[in-house]
PQR file with spaces between the fields and no chain letter, atoms N, CA, C, O and H, PARSE charges and radii, in Angstrom:
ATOM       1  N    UNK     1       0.858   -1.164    0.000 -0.4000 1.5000
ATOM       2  CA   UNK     1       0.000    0.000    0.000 -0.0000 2.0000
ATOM       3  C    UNK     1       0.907    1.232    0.000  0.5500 1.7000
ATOM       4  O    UNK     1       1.905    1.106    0.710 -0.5500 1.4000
ATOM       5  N    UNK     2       0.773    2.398   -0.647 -0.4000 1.5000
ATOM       6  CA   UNK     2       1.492    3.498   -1.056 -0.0000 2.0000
ATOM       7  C    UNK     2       1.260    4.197    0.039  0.5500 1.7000
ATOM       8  O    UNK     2       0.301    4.061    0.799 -0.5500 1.4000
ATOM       9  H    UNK     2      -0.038    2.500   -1.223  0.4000 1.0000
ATOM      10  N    UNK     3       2.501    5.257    0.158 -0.4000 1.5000
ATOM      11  CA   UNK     3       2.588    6.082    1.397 -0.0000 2.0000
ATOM      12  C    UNK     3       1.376    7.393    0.744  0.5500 1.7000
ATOM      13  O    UNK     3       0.928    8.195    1.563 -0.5500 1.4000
ATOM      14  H    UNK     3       3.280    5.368   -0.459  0.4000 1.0000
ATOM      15  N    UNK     4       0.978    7.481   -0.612 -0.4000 1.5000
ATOM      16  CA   UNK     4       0.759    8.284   -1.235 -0.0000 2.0000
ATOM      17  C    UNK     4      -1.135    8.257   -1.448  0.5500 1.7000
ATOM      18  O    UNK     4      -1.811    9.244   -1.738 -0.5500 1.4000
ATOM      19  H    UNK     4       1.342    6.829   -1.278  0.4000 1.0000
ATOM      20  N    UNK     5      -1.596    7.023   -1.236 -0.4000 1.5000
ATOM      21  CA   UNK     5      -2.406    6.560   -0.901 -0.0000 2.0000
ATOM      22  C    UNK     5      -3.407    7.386    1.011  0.5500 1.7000
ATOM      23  O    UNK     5      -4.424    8.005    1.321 -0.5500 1.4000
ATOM      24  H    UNK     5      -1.047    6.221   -1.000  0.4000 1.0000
ATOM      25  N    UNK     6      -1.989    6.685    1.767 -0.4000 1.5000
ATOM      26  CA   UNK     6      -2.439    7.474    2.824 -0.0000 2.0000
ATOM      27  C    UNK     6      -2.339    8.940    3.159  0.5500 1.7000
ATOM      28  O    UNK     6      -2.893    9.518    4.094 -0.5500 1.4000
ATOM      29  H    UNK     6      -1.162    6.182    1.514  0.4000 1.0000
ATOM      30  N    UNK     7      -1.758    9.306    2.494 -0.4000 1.5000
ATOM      31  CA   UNK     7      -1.564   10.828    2.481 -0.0000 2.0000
ATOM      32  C    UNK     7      -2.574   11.670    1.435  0.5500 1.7000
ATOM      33  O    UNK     7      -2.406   12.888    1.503 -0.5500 1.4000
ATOM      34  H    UNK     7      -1.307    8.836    1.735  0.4000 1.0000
ATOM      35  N    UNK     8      -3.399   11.308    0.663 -0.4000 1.5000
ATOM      36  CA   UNK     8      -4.380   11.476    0.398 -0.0000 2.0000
ATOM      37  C    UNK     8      -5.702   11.220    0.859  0.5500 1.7000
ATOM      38  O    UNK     8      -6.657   11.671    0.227 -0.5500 1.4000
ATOM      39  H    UNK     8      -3.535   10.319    0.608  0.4000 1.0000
ATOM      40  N    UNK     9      -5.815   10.740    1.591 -0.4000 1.5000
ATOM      41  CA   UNK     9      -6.717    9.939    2.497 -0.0000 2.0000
ATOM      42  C    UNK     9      -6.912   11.144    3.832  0.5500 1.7000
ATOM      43  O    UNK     9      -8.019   11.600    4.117 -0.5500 1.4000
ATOM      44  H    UNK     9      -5.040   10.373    2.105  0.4000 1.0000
ATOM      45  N    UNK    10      -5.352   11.629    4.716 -0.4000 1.5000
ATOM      46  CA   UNK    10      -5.398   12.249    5.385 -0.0000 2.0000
ATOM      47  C    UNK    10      -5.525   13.482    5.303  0.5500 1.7000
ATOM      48  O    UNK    10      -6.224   14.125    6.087 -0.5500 1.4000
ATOM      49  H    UNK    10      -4.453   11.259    4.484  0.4000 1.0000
ATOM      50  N    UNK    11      -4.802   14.043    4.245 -0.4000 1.5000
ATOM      51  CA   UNK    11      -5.305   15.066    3.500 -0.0000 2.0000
ATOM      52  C    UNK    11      -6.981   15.633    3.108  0.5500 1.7000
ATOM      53  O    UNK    11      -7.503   16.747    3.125 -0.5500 1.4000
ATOM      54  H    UNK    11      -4.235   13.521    3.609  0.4000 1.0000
ATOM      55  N    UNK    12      -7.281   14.803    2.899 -0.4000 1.5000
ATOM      56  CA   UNK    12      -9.100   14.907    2.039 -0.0000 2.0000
ATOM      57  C    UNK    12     -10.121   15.153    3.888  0.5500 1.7000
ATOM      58  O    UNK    12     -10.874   16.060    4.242 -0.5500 1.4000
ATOM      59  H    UNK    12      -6.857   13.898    2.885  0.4000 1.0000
ATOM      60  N    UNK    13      -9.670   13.943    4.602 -0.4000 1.5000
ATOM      61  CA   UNK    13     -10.809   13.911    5.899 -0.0000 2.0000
ATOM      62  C    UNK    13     -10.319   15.107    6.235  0.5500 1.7000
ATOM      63  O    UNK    13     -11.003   16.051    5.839 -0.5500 1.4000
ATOM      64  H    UNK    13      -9.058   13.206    4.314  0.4000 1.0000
ATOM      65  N    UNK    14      -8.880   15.504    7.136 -0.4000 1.5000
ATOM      66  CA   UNK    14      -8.778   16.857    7.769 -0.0000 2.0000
ATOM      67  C    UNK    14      -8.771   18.390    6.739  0.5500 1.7000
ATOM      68  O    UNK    14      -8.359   19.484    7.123 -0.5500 1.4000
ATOM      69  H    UNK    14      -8.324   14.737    7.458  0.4000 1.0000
ATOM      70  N    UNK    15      -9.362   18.062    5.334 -0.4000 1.5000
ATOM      71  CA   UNK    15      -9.954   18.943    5.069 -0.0000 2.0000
ATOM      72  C    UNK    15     -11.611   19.409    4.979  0.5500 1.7000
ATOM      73  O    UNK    15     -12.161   20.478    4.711 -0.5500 1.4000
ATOM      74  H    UNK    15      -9.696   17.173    5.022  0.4000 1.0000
ATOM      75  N    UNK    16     -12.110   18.047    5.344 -0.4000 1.5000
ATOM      76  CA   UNK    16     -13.458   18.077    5.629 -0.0000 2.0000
ATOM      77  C    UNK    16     -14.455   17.176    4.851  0.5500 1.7000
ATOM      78  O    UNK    16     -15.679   17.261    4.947 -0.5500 1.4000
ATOM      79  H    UNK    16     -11.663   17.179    5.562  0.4000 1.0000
ATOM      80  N    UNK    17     -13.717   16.232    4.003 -0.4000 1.5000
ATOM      81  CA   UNK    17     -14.358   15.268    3.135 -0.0000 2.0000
ATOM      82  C    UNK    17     -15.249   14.745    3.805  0.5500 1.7000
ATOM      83  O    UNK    17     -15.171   14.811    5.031 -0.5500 1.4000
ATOM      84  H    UNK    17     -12.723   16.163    3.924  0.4000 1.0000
ATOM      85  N    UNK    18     -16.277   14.120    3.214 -0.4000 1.5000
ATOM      86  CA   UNK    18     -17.111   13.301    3.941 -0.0000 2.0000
ATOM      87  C    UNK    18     -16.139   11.505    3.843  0.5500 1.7000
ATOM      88  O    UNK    18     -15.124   11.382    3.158 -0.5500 1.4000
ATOM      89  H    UNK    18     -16.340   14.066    2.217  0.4000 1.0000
ATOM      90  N    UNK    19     -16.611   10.593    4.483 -0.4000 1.5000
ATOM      91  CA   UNK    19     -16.083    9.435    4.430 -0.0000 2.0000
ATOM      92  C    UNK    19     -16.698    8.970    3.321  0.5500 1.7000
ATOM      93  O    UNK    19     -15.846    8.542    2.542 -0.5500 1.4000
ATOM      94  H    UNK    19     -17.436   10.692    5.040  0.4000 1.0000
ATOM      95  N    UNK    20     -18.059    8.835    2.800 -0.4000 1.5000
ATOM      96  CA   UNK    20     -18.140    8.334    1.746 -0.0000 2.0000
ATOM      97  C    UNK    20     -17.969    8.676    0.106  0.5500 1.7000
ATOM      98  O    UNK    20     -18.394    8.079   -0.884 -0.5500 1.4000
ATOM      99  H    UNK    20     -18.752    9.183    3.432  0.4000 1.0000
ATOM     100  N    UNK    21     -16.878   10.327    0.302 -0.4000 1.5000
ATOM     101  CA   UNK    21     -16.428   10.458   -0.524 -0.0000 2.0000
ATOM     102  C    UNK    21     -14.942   10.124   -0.765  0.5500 1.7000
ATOM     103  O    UNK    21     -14.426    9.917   -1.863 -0.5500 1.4000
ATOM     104  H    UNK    21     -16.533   10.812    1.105  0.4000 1.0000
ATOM     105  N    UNK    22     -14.395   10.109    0.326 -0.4000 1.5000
ATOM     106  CA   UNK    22     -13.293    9.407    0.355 -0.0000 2.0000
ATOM     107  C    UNK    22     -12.686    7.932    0.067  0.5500 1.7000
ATOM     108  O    UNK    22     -11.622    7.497   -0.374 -0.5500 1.4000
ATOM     109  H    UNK    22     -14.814   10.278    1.218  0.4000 1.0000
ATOM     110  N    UNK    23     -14.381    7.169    0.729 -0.4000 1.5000
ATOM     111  CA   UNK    23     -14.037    6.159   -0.084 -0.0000 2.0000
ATOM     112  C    UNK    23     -15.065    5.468   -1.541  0.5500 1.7000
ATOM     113  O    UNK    23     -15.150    4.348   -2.044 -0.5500 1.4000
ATOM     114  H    UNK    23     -15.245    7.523    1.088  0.4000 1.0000
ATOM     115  N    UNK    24     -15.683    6.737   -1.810 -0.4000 1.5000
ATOM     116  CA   UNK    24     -15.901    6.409   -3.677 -0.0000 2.0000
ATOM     117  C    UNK    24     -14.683    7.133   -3.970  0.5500 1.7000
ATOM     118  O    UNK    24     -14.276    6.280   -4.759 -0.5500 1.4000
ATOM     119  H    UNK    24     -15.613    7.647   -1.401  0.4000 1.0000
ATOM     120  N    UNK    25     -13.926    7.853   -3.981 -0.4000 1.5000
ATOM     121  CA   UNK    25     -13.238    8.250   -5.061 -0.0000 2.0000
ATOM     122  C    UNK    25     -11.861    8.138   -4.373  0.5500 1.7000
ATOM     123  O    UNK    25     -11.171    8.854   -5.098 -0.5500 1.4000
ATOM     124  H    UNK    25     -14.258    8.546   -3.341  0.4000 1.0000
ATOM     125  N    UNK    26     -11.161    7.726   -3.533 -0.4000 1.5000
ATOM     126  CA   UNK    26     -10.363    7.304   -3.439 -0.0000 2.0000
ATOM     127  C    UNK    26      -9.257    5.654   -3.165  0.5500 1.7000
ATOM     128  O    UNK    26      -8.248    5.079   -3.571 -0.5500 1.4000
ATOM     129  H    UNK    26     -11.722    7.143   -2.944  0.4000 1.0000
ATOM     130  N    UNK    27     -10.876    5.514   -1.767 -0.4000 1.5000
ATOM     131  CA   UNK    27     -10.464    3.355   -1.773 -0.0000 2.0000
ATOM     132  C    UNK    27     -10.652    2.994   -2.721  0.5500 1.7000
ATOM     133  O    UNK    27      -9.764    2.464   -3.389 -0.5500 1.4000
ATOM     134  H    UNK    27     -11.696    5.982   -1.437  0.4000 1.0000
ATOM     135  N    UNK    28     -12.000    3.158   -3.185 -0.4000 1.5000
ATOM     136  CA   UNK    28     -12.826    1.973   -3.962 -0.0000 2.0000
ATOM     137  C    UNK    28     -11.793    2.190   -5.445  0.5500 1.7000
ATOM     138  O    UNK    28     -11.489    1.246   -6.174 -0.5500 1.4000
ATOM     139  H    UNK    28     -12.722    3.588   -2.643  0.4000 1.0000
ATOM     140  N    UNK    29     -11.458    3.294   -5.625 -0.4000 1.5000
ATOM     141  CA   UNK    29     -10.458    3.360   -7.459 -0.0000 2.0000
ATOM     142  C    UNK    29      -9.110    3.405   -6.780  0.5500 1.7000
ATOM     143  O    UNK    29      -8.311    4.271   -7.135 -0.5500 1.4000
ATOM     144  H    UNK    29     -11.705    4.061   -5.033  0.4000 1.0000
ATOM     145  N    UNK    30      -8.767    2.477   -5.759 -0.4000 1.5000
ATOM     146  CA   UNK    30      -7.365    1.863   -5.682 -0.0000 2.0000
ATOM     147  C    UNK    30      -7.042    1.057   -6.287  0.5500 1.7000
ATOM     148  O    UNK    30      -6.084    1.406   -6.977 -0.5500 1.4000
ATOM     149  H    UNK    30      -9.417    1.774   -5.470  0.4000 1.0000
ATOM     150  N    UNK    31      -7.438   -0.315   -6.497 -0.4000 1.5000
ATOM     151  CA   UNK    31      -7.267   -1.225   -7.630 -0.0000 2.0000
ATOM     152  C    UNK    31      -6.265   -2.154   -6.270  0.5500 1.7000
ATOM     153  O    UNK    31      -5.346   -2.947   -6.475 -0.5500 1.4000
ATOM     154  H    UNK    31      -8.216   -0.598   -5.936  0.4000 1.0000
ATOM     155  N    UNK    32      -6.891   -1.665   -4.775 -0.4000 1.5000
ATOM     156  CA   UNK    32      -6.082   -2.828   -4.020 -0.0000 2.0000
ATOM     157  C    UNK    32      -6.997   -3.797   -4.001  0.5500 1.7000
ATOM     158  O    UNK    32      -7.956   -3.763   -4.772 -0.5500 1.4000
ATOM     159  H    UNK    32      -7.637   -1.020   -4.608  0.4000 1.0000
ATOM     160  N    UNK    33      -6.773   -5.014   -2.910 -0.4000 1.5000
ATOM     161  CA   UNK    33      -7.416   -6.101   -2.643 -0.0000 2.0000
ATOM     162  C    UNK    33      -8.411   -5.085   -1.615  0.5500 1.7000
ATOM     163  O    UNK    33      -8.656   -3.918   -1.309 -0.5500 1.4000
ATOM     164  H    UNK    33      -5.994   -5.042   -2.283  0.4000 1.0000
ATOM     165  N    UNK    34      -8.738   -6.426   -1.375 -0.4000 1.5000
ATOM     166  CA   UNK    34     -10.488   -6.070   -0.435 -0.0000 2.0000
ATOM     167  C    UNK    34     -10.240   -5.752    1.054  0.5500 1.7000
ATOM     168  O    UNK    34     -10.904   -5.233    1.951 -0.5500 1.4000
ATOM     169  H    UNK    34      -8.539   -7.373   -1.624  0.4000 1.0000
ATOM     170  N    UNK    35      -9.142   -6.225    0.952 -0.4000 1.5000
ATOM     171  CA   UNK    35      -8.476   -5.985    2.742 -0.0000 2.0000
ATOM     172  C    UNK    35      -7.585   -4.876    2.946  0.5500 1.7000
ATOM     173  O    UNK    35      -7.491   -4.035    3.840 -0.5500 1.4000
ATOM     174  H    UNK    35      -8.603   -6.647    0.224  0.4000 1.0000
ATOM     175  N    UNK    36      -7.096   -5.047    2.118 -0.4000 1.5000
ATOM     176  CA   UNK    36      -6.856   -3.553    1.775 -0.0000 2.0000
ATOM     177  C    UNK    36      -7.306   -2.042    1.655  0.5500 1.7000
ATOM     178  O    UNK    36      -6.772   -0.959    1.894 -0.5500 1.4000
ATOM     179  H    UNK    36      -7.173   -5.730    1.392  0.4000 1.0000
ATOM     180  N    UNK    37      -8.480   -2.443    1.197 -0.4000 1.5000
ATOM     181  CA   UNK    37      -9.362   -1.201    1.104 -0.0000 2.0000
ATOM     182  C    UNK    37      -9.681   -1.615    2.192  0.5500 1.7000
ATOM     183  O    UNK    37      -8.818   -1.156    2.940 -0.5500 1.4000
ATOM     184  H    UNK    37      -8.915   -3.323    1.003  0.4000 1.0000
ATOM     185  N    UNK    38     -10.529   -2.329    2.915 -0.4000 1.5000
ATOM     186  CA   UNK    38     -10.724   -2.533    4.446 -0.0000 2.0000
ATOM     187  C    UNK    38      -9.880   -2.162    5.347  0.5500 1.7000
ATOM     188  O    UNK    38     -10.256   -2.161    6.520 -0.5500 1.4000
ATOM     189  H    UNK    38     -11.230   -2.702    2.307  0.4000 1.0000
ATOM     190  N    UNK    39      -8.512   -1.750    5.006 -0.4000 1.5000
ATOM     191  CA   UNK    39      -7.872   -1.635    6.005 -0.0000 2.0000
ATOM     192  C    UNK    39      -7.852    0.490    5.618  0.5500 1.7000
ATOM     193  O    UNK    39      -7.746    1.396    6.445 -0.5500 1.4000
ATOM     194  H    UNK    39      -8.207   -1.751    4.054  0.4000 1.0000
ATOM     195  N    UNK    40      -7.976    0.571    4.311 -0.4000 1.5000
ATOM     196  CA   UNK    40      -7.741    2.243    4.224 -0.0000 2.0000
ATOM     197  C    UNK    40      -8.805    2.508    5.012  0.5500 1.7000
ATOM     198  O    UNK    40      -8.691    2.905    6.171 -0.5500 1.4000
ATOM     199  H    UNK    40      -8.062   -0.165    3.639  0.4000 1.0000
ATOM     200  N    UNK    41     -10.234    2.242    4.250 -0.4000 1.5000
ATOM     201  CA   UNK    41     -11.579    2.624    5.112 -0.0000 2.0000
ATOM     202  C    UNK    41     -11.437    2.615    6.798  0.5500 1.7000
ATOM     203  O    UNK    41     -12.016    3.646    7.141 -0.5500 1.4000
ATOM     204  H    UNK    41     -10.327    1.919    3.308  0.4000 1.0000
ATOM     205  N    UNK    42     -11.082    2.130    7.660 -0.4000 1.5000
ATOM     206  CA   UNK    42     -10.949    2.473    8.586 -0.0000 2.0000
ATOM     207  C    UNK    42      -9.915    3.275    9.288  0.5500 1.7000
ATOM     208  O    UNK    42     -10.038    3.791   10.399 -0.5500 1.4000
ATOM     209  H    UNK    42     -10.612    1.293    7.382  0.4000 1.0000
ATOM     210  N    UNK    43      -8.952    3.314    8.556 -0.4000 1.5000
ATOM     211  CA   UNK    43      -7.934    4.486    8.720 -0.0000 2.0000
ATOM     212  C    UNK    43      -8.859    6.104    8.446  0.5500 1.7000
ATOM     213  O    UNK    43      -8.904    7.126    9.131 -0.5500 1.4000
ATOM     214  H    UNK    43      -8.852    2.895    7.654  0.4000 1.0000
ATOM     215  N    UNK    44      -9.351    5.821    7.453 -0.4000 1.5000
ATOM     216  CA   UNK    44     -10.559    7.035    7.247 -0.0000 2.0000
ATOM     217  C    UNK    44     -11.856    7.022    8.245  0.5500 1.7000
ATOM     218  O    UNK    44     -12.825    7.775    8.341 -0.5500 1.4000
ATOM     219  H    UNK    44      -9.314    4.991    6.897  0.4000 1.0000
ATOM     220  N    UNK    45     -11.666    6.466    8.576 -0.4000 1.5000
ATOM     221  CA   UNK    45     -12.876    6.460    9.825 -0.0000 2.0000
ATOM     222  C    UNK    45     -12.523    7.220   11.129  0.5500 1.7000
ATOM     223  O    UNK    45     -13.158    8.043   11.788 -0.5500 1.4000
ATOM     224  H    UNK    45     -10.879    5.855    8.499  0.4000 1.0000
ATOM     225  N    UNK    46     -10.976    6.522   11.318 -0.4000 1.5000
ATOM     226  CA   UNK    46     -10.536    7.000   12.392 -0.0000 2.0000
ATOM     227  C    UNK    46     -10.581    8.773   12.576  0.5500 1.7000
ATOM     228  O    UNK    46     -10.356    9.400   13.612 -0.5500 1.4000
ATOM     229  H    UNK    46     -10.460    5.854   10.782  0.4000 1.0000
ATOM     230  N    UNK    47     -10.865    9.199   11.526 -0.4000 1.5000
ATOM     231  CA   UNK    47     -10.838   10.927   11.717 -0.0000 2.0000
ATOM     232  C    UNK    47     -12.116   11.339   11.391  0.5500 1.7000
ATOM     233  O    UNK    47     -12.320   12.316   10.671 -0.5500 1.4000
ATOM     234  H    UNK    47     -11.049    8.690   10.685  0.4000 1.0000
ATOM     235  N    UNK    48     -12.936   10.701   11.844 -0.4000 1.5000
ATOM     236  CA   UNK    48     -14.482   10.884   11.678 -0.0000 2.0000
ATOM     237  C    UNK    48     -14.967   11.124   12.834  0.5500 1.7000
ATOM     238  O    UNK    48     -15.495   10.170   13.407 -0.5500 1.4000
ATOM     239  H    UNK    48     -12.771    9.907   12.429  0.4000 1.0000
ATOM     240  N    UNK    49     -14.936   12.599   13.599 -0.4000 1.5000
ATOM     241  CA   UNK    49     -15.370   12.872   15.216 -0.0000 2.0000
ATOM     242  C    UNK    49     -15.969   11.424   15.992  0.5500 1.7000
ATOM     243  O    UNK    49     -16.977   10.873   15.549 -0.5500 1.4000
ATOM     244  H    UNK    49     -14.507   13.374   13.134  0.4000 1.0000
ATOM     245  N    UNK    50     -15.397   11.007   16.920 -0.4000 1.5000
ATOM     246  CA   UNK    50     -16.299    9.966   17.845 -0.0000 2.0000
ATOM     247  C    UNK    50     -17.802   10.342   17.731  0.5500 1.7000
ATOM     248  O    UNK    50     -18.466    9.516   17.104 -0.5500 1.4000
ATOM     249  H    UNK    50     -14.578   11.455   17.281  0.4000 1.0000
ATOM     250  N    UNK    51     -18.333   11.196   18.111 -0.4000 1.5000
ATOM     251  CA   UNK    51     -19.588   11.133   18.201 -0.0000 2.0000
ATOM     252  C    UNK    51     -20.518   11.200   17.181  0.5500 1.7000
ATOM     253  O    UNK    51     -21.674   10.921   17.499 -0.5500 1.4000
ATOM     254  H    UNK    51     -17.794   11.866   18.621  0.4000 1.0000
ATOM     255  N    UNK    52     -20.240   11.580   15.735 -0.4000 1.5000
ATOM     256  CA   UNK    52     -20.214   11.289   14.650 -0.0000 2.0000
ATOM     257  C    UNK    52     -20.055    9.582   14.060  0.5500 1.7000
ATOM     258  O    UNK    52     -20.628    9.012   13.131 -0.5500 1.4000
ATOM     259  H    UNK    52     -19.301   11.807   15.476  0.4000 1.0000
ATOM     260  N    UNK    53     -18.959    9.067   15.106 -0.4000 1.5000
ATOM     261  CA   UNK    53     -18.947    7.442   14.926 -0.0000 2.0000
ATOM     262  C    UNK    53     -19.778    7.124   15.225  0.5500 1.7000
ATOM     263  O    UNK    53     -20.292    6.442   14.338 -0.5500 1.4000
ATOM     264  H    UNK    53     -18.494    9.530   15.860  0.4000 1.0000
ATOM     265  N    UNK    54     -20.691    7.226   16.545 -0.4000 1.5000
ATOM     266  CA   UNK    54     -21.035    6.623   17.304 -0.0000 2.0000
ATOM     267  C    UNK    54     -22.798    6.529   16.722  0.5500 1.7000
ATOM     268  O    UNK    54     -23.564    5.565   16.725 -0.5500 1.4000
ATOM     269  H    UNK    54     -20.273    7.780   17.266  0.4000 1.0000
ATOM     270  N    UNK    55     -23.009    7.970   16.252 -0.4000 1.5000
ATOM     271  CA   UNK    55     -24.761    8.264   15.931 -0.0000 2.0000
ATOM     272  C    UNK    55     -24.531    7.715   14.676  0.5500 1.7000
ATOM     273  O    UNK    55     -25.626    7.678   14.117 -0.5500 1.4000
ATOM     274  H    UNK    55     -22.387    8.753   16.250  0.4000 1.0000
ATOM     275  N    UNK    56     -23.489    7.178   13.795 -0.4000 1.5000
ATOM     276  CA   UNK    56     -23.599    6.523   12.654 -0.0000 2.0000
ATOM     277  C    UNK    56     -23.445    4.884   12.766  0.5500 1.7000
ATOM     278  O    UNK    56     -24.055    4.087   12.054 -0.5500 1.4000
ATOM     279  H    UNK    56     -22.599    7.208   14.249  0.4000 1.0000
ATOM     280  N    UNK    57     -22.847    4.669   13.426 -0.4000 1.5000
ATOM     281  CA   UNK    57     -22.930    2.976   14.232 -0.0000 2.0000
ATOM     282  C    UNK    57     -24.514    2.765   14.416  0.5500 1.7000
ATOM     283  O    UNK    57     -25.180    1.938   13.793 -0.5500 1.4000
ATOM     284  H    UNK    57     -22.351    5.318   14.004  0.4000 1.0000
ATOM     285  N    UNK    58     -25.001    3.670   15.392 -0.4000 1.5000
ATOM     286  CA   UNK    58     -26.110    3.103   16.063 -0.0000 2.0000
ATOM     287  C    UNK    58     -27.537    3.100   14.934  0.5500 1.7000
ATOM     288  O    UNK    58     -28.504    2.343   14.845 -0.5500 1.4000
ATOM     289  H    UNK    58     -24.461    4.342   15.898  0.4000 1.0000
ATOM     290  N    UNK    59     -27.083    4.429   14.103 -0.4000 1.5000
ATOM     291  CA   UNK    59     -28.088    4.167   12.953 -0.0000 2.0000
ATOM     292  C    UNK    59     -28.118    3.030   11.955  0.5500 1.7000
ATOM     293  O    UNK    59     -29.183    2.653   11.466 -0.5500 1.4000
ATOM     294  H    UNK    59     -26.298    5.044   14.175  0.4000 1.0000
ATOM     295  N    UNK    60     -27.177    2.586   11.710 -0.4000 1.5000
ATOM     296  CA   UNK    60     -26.780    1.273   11.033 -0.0000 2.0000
ATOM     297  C    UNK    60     -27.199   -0.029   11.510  0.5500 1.7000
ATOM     298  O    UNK    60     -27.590   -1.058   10.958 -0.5500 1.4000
ATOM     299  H    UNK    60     -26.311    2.892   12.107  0.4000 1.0000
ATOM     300  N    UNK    61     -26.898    0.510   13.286 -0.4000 1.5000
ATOM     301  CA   UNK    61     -27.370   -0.825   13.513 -0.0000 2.0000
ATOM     302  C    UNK    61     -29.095   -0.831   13.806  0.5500 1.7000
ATOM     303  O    UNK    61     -29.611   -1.917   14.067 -0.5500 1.4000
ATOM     304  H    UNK    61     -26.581    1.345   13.734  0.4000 1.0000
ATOM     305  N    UNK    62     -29.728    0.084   13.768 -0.4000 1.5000
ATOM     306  CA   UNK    62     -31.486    0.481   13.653 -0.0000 2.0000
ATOM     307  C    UNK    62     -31.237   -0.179   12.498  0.5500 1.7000
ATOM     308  O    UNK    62     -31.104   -1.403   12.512 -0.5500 1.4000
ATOM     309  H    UNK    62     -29.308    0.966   13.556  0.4000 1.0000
ATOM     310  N    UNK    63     -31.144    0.525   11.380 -0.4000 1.5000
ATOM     311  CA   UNK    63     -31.468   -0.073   10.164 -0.0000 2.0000
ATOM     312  C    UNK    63     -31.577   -1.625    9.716  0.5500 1.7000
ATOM     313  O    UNK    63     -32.447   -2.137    9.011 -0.5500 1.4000
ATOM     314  H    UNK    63     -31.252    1.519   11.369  0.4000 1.0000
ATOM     315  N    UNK    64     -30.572   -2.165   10.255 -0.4000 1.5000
ATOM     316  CA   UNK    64     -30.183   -3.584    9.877 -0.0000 2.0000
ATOM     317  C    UNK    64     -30.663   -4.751   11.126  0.5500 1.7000
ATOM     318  O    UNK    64     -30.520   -5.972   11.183 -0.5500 1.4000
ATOM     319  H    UNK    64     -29.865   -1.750   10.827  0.4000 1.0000
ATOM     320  N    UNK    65     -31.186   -3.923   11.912 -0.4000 1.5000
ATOM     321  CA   UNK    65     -31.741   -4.881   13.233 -0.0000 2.0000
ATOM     322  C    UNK    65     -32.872   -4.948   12.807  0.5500 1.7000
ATOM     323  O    UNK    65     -33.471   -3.965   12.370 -0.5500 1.4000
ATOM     324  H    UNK    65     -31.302   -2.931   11.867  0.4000 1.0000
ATOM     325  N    UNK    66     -33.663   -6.863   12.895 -0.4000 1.5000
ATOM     326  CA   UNK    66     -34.859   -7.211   12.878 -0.0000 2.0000
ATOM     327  C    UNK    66     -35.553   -6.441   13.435  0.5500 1.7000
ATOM     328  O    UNK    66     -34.907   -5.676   14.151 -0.5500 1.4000
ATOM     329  H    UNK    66     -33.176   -7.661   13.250  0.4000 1.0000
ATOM     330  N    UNK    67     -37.156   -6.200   13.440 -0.4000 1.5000
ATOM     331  CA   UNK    67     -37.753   -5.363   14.123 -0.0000 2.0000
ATOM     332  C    UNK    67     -38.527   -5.800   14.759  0.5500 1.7000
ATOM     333  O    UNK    67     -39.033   -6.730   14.130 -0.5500 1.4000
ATOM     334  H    UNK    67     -37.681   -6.821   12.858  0.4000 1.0000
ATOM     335  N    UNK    68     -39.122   -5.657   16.027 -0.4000 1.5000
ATOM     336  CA   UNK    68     -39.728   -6.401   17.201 -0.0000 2.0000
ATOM     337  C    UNK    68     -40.939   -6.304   17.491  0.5500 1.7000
ATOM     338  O    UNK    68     -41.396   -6.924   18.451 -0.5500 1.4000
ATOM     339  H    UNK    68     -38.712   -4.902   16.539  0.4000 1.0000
């Protein structure tokens, strides 16, 4: 994985990218493996305010939880 890779990555979030533009137009047109991009995507996560993590976790997991 390129140093050039992550430095675009860090570049884009601490300028205010959203994550899912970071990873349409930067993971996903890496042309790495799948774990790979699994491993950028959460490097890009990591600069995604905690509490911002957290109300996006829990909405995900509403969404995808059976309903009772």
């Amino acid at each position: 994985m390129s140093a050039s890779i992550l430095s675009e990555i860090r570049k884009r979030m601490r300028h205010g990218d959203s994550i899912d533009e970071v990873d349409f137009e930067v993971i996903e047109r890496s042309g790495l493996s799948s774990n790979e991009k699994a491993a950028l995507w959460l490097y890009a996560w990591s600069f995604v305010p905690r509490r911002a993590q957290r109300a996006s976790a829990e909405l995900h997991l509403r969404l995808v939880a059976p309903h009772r």
